[in-house]
C-alpha positions as semicolon CSV with decimal commas, in nm:
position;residue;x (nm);y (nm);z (nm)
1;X;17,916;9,176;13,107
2;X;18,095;9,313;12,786
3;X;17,903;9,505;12,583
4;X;17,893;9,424;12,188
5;X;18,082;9,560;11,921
6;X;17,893;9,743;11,716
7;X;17,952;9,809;11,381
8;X;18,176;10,096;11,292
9;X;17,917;10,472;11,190
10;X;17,963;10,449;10,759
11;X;18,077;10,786;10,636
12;X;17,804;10,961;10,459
13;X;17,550;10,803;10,698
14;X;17,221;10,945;10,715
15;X;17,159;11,067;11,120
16;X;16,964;11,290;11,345
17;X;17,230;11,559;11,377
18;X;17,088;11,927;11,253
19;X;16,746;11,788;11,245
20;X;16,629;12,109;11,462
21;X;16,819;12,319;11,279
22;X;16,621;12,242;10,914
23;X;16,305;12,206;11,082
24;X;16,366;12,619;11,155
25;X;16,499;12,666;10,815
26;X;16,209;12,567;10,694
27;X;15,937;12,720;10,952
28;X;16,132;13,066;10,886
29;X;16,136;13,034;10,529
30;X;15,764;12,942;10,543
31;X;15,666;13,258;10,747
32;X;15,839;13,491;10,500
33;X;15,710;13,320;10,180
34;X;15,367;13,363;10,306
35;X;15,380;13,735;10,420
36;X;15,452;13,807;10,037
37;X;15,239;13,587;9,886
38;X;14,945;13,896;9,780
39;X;15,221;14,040;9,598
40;X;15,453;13,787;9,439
41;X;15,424;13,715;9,027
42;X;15,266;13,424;8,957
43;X;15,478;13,332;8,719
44;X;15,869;13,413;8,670
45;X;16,043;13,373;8,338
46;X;16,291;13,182;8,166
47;X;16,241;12,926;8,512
48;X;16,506;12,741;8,327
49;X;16,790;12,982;8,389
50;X;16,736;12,939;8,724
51;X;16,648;12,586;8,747
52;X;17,013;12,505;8,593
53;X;17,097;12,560;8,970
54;X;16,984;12,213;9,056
55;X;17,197;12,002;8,753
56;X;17,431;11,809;8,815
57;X;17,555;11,425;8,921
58;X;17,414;11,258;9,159
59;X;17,646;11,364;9,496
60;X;17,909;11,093;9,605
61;X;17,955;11,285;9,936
62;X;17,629;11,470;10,031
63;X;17,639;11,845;10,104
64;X;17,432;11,789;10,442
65;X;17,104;11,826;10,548
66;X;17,145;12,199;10,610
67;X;17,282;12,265;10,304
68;X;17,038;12,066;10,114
69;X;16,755;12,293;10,241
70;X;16,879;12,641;10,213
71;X;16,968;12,566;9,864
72;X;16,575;12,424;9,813
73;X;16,460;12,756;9,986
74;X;16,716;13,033;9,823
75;X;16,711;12,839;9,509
76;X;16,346;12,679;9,483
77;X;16,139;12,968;9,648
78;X;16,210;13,189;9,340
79;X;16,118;13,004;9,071
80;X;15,795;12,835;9,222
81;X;15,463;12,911;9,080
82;X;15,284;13,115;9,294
83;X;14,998;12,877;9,262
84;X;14,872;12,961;9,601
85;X;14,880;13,344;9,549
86;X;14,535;13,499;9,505
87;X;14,594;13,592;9,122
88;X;14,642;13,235;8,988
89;X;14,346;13,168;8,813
90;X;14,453;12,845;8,632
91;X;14,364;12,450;8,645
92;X;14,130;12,592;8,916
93;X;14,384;12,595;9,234
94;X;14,312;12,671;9,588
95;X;14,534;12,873;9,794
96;X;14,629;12,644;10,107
97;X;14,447;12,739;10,442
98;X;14,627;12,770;10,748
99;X;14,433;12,498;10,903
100;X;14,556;12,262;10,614
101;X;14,888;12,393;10,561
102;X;14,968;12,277;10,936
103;X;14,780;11,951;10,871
104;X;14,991;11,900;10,596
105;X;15,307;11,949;10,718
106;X;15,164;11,710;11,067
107;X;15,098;11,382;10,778
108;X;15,459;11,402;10,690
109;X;15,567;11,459;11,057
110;X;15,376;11,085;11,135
111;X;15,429;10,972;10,790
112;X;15,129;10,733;10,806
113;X;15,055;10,423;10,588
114;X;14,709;10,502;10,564
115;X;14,617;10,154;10,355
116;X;14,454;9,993;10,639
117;X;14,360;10,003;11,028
118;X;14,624;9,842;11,160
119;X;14,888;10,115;10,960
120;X;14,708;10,382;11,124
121;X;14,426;10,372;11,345
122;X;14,429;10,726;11,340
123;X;14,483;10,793;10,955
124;X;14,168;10,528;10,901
125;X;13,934;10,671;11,204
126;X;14,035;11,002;11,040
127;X;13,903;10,904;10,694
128;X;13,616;10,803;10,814
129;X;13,526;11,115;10,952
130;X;13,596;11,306;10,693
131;X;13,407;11,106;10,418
132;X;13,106;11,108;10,669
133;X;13,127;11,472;10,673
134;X;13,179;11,572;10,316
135;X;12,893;11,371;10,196
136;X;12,710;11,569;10,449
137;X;12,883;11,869;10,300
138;X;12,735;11,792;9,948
139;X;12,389;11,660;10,055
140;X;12,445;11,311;9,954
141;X;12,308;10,988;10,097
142;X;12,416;10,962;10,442
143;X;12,409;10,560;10,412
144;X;12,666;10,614;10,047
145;X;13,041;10,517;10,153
146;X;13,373;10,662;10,027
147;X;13,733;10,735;10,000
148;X;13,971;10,951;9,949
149;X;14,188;10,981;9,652
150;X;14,470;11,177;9,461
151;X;14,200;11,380;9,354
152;X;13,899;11,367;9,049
153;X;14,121;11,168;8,783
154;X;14,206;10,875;9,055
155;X;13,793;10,985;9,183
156;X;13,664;10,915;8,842
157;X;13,830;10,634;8,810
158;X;13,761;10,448;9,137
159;X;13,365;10,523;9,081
160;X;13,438;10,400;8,706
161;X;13,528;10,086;8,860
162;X;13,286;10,034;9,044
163;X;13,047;10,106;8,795
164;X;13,203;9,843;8,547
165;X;13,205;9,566;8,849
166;X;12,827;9,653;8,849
167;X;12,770;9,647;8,488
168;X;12,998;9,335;8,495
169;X;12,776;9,127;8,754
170;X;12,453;9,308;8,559
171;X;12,578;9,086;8,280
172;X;12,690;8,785;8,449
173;X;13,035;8,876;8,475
174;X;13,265;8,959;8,795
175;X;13,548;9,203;8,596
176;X;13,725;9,176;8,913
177;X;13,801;8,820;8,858
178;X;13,760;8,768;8,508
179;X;13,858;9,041;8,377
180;X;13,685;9,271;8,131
181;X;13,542;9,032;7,881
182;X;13,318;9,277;7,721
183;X;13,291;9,632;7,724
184;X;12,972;9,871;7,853
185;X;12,851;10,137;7,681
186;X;12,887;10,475;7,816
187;X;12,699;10,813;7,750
188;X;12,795;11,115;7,778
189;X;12,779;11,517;7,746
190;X;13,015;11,724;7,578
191;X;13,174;11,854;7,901
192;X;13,317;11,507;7,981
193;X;13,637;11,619;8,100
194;X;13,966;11,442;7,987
195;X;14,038;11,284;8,330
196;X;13,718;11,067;8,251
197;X;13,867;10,953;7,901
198;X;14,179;10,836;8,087
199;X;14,030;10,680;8,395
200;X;13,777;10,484;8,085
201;X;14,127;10,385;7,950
202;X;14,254;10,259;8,233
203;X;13,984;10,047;8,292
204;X;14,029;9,906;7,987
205;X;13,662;10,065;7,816
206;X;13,829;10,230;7,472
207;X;13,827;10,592;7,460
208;X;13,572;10,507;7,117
209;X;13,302;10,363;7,309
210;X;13,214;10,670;7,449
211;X;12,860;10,851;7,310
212;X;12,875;11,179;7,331
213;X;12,545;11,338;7,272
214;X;12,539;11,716;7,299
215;X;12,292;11,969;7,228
216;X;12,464;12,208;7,096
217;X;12,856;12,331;7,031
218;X;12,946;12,425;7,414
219;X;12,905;12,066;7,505
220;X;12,564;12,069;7,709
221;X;12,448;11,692;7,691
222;X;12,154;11,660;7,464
223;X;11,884;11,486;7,697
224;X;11,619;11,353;7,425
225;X;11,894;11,233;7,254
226;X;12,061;11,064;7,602
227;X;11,664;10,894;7,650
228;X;11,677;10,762;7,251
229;X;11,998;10,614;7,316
230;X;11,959;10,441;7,623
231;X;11,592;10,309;7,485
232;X;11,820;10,174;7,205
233;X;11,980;9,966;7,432
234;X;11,663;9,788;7,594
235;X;11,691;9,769;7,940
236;X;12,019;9,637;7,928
237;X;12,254;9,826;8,206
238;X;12,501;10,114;8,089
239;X;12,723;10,401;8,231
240;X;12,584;10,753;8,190
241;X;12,854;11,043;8,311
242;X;12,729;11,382;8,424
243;X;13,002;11,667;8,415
244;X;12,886;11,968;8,705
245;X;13,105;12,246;8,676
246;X;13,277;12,258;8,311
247;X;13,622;12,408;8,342
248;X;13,555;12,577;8,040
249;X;13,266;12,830;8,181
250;X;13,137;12,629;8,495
251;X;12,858;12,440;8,306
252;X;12,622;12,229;8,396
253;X;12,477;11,931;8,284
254;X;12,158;11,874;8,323
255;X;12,157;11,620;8,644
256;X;11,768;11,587;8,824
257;X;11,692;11,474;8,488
258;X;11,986;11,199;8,397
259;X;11,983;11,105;8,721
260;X;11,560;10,975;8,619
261;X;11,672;10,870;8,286
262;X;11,946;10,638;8,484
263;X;11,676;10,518;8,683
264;X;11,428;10,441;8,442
265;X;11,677;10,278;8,207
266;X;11,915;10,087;8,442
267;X;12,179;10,300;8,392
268;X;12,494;10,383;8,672
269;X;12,511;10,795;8,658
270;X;12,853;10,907;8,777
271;X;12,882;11,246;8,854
272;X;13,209;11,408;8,776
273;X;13,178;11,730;9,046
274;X;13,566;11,807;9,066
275;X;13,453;12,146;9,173
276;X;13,136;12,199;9,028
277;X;12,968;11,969;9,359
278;X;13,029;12,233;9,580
279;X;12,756;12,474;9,449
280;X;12,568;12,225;9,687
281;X;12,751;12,410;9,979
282;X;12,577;12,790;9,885
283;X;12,194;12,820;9,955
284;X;12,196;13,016;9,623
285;X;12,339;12,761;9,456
286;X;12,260;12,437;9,504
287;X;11,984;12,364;9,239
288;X;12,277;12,313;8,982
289;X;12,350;11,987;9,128
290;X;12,024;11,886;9,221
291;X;11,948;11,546;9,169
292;X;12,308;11,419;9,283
293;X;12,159;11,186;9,548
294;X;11,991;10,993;9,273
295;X;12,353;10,970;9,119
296;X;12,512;10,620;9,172
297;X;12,895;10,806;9,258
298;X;13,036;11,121;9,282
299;X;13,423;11,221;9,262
300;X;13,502;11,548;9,395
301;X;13,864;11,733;9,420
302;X;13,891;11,877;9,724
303;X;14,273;12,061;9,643
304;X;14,031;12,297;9,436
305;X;13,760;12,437;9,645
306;X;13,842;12,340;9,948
307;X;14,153;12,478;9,950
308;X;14,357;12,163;10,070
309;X;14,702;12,096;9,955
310;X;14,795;11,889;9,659
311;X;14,673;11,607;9,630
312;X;14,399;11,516;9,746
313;X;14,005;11,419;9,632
314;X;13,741;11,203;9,714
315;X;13,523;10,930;9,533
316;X;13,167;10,887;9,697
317;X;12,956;10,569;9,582
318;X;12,606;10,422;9,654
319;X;12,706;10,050;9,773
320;X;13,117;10,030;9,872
321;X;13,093;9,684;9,817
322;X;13,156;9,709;9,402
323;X;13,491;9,878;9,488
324;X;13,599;9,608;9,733
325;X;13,535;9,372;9,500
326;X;13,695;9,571;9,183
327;X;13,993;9,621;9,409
328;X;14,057;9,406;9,695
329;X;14,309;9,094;9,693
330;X;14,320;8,881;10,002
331;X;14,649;8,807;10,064
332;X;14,782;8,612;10,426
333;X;14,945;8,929;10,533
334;X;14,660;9,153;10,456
335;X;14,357;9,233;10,699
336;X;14,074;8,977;10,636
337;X;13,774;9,111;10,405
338;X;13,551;9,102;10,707
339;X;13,782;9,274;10,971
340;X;13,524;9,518;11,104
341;X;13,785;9,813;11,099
342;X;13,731;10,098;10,808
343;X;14,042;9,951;10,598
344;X;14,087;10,188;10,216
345;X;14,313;10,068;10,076
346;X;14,051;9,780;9,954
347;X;13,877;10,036;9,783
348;X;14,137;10,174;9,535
349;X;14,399;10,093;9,291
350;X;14,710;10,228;9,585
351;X;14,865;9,971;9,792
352;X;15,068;10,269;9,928
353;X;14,821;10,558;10,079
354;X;14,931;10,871;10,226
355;X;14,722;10,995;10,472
356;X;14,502;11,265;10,320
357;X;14,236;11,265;10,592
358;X;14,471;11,488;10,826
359;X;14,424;11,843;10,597
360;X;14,060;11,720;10,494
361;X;13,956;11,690;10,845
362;X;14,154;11,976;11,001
363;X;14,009;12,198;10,755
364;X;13,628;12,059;10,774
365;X;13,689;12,108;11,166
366;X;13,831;12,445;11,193
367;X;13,612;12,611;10,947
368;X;13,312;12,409;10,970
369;X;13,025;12,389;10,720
370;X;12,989;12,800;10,747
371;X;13,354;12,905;10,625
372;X;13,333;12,638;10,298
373;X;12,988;12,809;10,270
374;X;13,158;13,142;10,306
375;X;13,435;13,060;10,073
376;X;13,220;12,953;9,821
377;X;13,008;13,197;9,802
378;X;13,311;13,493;9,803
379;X;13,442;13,346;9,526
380;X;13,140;13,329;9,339
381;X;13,078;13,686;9,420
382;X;13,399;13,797;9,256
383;X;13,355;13,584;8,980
384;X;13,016;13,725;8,880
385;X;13,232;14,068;8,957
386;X;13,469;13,988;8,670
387;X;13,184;13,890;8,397
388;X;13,017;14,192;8,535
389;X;13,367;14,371;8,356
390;X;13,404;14,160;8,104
391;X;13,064;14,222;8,001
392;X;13,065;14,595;8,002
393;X;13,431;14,714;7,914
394;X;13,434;14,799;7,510
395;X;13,693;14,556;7,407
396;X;13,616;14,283;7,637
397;X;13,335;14,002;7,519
398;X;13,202;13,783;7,767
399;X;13,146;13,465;7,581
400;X;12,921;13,236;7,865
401;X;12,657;13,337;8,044
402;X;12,852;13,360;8,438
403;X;12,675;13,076;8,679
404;X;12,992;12,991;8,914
405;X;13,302;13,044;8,952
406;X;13,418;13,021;8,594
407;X;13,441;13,310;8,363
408;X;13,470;13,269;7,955
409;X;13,588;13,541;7,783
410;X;13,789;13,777;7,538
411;X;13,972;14,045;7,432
412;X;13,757;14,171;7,152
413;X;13,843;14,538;7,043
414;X;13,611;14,731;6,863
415;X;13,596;14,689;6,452
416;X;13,802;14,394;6,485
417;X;13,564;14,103;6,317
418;X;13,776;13,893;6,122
419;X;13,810;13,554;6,309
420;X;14,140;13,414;6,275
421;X;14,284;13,753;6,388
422;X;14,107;13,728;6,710
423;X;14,202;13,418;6,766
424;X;14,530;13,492;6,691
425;X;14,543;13,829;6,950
426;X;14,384;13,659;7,209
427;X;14,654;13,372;7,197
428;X;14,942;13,651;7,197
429;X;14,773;13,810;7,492
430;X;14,751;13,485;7,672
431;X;15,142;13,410;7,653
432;X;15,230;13,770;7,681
433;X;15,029;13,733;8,010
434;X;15,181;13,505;8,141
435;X;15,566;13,631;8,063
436;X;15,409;13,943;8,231
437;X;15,386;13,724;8,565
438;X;15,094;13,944;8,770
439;X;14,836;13,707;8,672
440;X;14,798;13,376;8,569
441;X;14,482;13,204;8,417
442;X;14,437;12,964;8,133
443;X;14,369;12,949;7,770
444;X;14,105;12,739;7,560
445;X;13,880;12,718;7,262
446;X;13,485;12,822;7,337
447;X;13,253;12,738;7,081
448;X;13,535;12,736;6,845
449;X;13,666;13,061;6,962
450;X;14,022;13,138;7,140
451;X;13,904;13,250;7,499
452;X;14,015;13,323;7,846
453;X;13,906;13,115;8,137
454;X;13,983;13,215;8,445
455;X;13,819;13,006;8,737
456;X;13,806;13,127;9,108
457;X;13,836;12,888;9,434
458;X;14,137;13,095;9,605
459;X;14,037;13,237;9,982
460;X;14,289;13,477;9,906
461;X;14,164;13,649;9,614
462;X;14,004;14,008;9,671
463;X;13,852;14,213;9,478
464;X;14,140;14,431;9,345
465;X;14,291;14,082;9,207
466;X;14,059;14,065;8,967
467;X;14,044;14,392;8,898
468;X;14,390;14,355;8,810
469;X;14,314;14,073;8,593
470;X;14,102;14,272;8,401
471;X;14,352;14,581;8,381
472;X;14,638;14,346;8,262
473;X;14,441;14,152;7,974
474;X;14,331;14,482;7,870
475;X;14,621;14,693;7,856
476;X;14,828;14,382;7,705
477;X;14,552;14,347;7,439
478;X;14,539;14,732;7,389
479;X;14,937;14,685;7,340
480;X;14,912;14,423;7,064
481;X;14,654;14,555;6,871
482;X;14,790;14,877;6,799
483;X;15,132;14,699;6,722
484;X;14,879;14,540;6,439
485;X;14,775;14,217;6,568
């Protein structure tokens, strides 16, 4: 029997051929990236001289796999963040565990479509697990569903959803079908974090028909006015949003109480917890989100304090059936709504689903309930270790009392009143900071005043890392002042 011509190999075509060889590249490069992590900057500057490295036109020949990836490791490497690296202290970043750094690099080795059971049996099971155990984790509702996400902005918005399909069929209304005819009112504290504005836009409630009712200037949510408001609207059903853990100095709002005002007023409370939920993890800790069980959903980002890679979050809610119907589209090809098999990709806005569940579940496995107990409460520890500085050093002015892991603060040098100038030297010493490239935190405004706020969820960090934090912003500040800023 002859055998069939086959079509003639294309030049340029894409095969297996050094496939071992990159896989080695990369294993190598990883080893010796992470033996220097402690002690690389954070931050490297003018990234833009060395970024130039990558321009170009698009190849019409292609340098080769192996090529390809020693010029992403000699030429990427360098200018990377050191986001992982124990002396980042911004946009509240976990270094990546072992356990999930493996995980990781296992979900692009399968490369599973994690949408639905019959994609991945394994990437669904998986999920399943790992939503059972978190809300174990965070001492919610064992009977509450969930899924995971991108992280908090896709969280919030998922439980959003599923709040507004309530609200809808409250009214009369299924928004999943007929679309958002109306809009509910929603209440809120001053710590409402931006990704909750944008999921609300999404969803098509305006950014305006938010009430913000705060007690005072650092956003805490003003609960006798919260009560007026929702008497005000008689019984009829509304969206109250709880913040727990403000990036700005790890506030709290007040959520045993909303969480009886919800109740008693037929409201949905959604808790944002991006990192603030896992206080619920430390003994010590957990009566700042007490009360979260009487919360209708919860969205959580577990790339912060759980130290999972980016991205990756979870959105917990009290009846899964409002995001099936907010989300799910029967279609001939799809699984049927009934199919018995755990099938997520009903449940949120992506068709297309990586599977998160491997580095969620590796990491809730290997470490257990003790180590994210552990890791919690170390970082805790040395954040109560800076405001302990802050606090005492003569130029330094803690501005928030320290309850977390997030520490508010300035440079604030002796005889140096006036206002605008602080605010002015504490925004120098911010950039200046972060040209300096030993430590990286953020910026913002506190009570109207420039401040520092650094925010701890790193395994790596030790106690001379913030130390050092405290030596840099101090010396840098001591260095501006006397030039006569």
């Amino acid at each position: 029997m002859s055998k069939p011509n086959l079509p003639a190999r294309r030049a340029g075509a894409i095969t297996d051929e050094g496939r071992e060889q990159v896989l080695k590249l990369v294993e190598a490069a990883a080893q010796e990236h992470l033996k220097q992590i402690d002690d690389r900057r954070t931050w490297i500057a003018e990234p833009e001289r060395l970024l130039a490295r990558f321009e170009g036109a698009l190849p019409e020949a292609g340098t080769g796999a192996e090529r390809a990836i020693r010029q992403l490791i000699d030429d990427g490497l360098p200018v990377a963040t050191n986001s992982i690296g124990p002396r980042f202290f911004h946009f509240v970043v976990g270094g990546v565990t072992p356990a999930a750094l493996a995980a990781d690099w296992f979900t692009s080795l399968v490369d599973q479509m994690a949408y639905a059971w019959a994609g991945s049996p394994l990437a669904s099971r998986l999920e399943q697990i790992s939503i059972r155990w978190l809300l174990d984790l965070f001492g919610l509702p064992a009977r509450w569903g969930g899924v995971l996400t991108t992280g908090a902005t896709t969280g919030n918005m998922v439980c959003l959803a599923g709040a507004r399909q309530w609200w809808g069929e409250q009214e009369g209304i299924d928004i999943g079908e007929e679309g958002l005819v109306r809009q509910p009112p929603v209440l809120a504290g001053g710590y409402l974090h931006p990704s909750a504005y944008k999921a609300l836009a999404i969803l098509g409630v305006g950014r305006a028909r938010i009430q913000k009712l705060t007690a005072n200037d650092t956003g805490a949510t003003d609960l006798p006015a919260l009560e007026r408001a929702l008497q005000a609207l008689g019984g009829k059903p509304s969206i109250v949003i709880a913040t727990a853990g403000d990036p700005n100095a790890g506030g709290f709002d007040p959520i045993e109480p909303m969480a009886e005002l919800a109740r008693r007023y037929n409201a949905w409370l959604h808790i944002d917890g991006a990192f603030g939920m896992f206080a619920a993890c430390a003994p010590d800790l957990a009566h700042l989100v007490r009360g979260a069980d009487g919360a209708r959903s919860v969205s959580v980002d577990l790339h912060k304090w759980m130290n999972v890679p980016y991205d990756s979050g979870a959105a917990f809610i009290h009846d899964l059936r409002y995001l099936a119907r907010a989300f799910h589209h029967q279609a001939d090809y799809l699984p049927d709504a009934d199919d018995p098999h755990p099938n997520f990709g009903f449940l949120v806005p992506e068709m297309s689903r990586r599977a998160r569940a491997f580095p969620v579940w590796a990491t809730l496995q290997a470490y257990g309930r003790q180590g994210i107990r552990a890791l919690v409460e170390g970082t805790v520890a040395l954040a109560a270790r800076l405001a302990a500085q802050a606090e005492a050093a003569p130029d330094l002015e803690l501005l928030a009392p320290h309850q977390l892991n997030a520490v508010c603060f300035r440079y604030h040098p002796p005889g140096l009143d006036d206002a605008a100038r602080l605010d002015e030297l504490n925004t120098r010493i911010h950039e200046r900071v972060i040209e300096d490239g030993r430590v990286y935190f953020g910026a913002t405004r506190y009570a109207g005043r420039v401040a520092f706020r650094p925010t701890l969820v790193n395994w790596r960090t030790r106690e001379e890392d913030v130390d050092l934090l405290v030596s840099v912003i101090r010396e840098i500040g001591g260095r501006l002042h006397a030039e006569g800023l």
